[in-house]
C-alpha positions as CSV (number, residue, x, y, z in Angstrom):
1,X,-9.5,92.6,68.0
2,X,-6.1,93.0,68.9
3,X,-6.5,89.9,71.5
4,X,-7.5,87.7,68.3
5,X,-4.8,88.7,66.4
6,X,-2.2,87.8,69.8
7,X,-4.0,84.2,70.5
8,X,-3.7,83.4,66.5
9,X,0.0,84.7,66.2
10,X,0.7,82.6,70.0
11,X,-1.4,79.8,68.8
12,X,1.0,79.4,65.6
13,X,3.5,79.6,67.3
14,X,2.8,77.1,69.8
15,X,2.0,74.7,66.6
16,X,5.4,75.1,64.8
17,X,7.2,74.9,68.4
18,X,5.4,71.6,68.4
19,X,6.2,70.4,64.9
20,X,10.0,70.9,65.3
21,X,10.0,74.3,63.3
22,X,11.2,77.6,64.1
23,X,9.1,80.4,65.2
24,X,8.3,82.5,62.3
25,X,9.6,86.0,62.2
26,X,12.2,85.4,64.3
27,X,16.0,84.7,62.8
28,X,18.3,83.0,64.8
29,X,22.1,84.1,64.1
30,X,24.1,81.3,62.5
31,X,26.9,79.9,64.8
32,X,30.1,79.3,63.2
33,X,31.3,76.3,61.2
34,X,32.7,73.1,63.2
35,X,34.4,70.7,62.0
36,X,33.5,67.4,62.7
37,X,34.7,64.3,61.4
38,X,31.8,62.1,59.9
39,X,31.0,59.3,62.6
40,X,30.2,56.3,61.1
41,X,28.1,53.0,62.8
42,X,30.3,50.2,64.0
43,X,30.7,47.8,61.4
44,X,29.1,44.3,63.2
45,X,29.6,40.8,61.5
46,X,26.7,39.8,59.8
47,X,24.3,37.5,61.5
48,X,23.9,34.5,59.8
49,X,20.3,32.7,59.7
50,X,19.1,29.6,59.1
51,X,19.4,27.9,55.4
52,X,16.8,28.4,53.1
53,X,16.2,24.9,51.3
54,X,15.6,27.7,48.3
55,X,19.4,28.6,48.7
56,X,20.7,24.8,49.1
57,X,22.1,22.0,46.7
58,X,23.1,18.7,47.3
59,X,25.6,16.3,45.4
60,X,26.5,13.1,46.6
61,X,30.5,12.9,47.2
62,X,31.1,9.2,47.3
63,X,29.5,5.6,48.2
64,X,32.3,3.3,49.6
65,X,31.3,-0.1,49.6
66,X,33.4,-2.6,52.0
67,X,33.5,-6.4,52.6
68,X,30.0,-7.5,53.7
69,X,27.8,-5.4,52.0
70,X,28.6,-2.5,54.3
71,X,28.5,1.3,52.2
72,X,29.3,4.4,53.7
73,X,27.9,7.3,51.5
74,X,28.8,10.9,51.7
75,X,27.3,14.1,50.4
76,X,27.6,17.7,50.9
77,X,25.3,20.7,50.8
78,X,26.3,23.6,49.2
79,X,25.2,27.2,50.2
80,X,24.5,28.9,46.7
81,X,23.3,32.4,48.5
82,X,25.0,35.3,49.0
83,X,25.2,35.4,52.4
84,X,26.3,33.1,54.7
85,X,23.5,30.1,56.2
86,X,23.6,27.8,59.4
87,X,22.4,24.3,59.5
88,X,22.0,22.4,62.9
89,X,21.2,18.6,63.1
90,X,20.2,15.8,61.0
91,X,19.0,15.6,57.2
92,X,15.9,13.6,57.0
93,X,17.4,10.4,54.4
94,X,14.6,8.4,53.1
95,X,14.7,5.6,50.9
96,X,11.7,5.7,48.3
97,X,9.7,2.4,46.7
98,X,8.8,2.5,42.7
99,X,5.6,5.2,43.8
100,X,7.5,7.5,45.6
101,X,6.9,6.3,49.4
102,X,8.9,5.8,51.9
103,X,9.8,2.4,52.3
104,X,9.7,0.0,55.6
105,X,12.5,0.5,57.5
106,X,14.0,3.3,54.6
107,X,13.9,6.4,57.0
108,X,17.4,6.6,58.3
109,X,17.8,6.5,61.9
110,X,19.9,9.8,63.4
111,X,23.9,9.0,64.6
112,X,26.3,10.4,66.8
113,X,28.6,7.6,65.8
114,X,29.0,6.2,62.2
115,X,31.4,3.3,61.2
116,X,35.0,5.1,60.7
117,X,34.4,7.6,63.5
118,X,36.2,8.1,66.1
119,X,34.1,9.6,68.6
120,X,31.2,10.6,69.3
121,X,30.0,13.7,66.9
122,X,26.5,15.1,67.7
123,X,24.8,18.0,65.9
124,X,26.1,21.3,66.4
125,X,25.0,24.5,64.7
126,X,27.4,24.6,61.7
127,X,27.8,27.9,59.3
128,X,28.4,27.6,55.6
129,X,29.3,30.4,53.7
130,X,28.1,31.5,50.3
131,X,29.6,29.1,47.9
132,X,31.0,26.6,50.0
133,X,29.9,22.8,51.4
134,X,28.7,21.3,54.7
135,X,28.6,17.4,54.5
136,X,26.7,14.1,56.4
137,X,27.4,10.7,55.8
138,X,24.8,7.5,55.2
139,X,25.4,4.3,56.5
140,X,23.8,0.7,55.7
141,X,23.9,-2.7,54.7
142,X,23.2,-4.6,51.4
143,X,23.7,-7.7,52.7
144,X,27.1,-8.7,51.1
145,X,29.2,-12.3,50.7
146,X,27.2,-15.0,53.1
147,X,24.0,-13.3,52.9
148,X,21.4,-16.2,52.9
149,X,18.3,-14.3,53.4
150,X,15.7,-12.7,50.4
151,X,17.1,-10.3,48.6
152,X,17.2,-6.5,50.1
153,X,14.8,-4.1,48.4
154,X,15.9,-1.6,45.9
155,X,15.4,1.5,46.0
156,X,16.0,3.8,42.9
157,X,15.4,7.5,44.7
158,X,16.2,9.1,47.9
159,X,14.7,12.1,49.5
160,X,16.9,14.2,51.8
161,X,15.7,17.3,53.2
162,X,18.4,19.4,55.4
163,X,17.7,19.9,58.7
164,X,15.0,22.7,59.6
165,X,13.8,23.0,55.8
166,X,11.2,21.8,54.2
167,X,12.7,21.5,50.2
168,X,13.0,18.0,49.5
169,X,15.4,17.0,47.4
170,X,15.4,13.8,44.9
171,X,18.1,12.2,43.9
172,X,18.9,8.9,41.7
173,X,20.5,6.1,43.8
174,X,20.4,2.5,43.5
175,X,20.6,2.0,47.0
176,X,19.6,-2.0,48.6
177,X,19.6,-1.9,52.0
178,X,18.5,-5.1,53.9
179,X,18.6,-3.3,57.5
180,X,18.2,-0.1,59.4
181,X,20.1,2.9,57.6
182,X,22.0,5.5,59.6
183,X,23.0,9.2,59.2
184,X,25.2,11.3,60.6
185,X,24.8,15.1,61.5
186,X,25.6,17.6,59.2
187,X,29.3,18.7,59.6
188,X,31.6,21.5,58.5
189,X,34.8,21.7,57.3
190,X,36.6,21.0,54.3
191,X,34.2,18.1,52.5
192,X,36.5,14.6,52.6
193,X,37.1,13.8,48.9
C-alpha cells in the first residue's frame, strides 16, 4: 500500500513538474527584491502596406488646355486612413462611351515621359501618409485649331482605378480625345497646384 501511495504522490509530482507548477508541499524561500527597470520593445517605424482602394479618394487638380487641342490633366489621390499606404505604378484611366464601356482607343497608354517633363520618371513605390496626396497626370489630344478630320468622341465619365486596387472610381469629365491618351505614374510630393 505504501508503494501506491509513493508512485501517486511521484506521479503528481512529475505532472505539475511538467505543467510549469511547483511541487506541492514543498515551499521555496522567497529571494529578495531586485530592482529592475522595466524593459520596453524597440519602438520600430510602422510598415506601411499597400493602399486599400477602400482608404483612397481622388479629385482632379486641373486640366490645362494648350494651343492645338493638347490638355494636360492632373489629379491626386488622397490617403483618408489612419495609417500610412504605398502606391507603385500606373492608374488604369479609361475613357467611358454613353453605356459605360470603354471606348476604342480610351484606355490610356502608361508614360515615363509626359509633355512638360523633363526626364524620364518611371514608377516607383511612393508612400502617402494619412491625410495627404499622391498625384499622376493625363495627357491627350482634342484635336484643336486646323483639325480637319470628324469630330473626336466625347466622353462624359472616366474610370481610374489606382495601381494594385481594384475600387474603380467614376468621375464626370467631358473629355474629347481624337488620339491615344497617356498617363503618367503616380508621384509623391507636394501636389502642383
Amino acid at each position: 500500500m505504501r508503494r501506491i501511495v509513493f508512485l501517486l504522490r511521484l506521479m503528481a509530482a512529475a505532472s505539475c513538474v511538467a505543467m510549469g507548477q511547483s511541487v506541492p508541499n514543498r515551499s521555496i524561500a522567497p529571494s529578495a527584491p531586485t530592482t529592475s527597470s522595466r524593459i520596453e520593445p524597440p519602438r520600430l517605424p510602422l510598415a506601411s502596406g499597400q493602399c486599400r482602394g477602400a482608404d483612397l479618394s481622388v479629385r482632379q487638380v486641373y486640366d490645362n488646355a494648350a494651343m492645338g487641342g493638347e490638355h494636360l490633366m492632373l489629379y491626386a489621390w488622397r490617403n483618408n486612413s489612419s495609417m500610412p499606404c504605398t502606391l507603385k505604378g500606373y492608374p488604369r484611366y479609361e475613357l467611358l462611351d454613353k453605356l459605360g464601356a470603354v471606348r476604342p482607343r480610351g484606355r490610356a497608354i502608361n508614360s515615363k515621359q509626359l509633355p512638360g517633363d523633363e526626364a524620364l520618371m518611371p514608377a516607383q513605390l511612393m508612400t502617402i501618409a494619412p491625410g495627404t496626396e499622391a498625384w499622376f497626370r493625363v495627357h491627350y489630344n482634342s484635336g484643336g485649331a486646323g483639325y480637319l478630320g470628324k469630330p473626336c468622341p466625347v466622353s462624359r465619365k472616366v474610370k481610374i482605378v489606382a495601381p494594385g486596387t481594384a475600387r474603380a472610381f467614376m468621375v464626370k469629365e467631358d473629355i474629347s480625345s481624337c488620339g491615344k491618351v497617356e498617363v503618367s505614374a503616380v508621384r509623391s510630393g507636394p501636389v502642383p497646384e
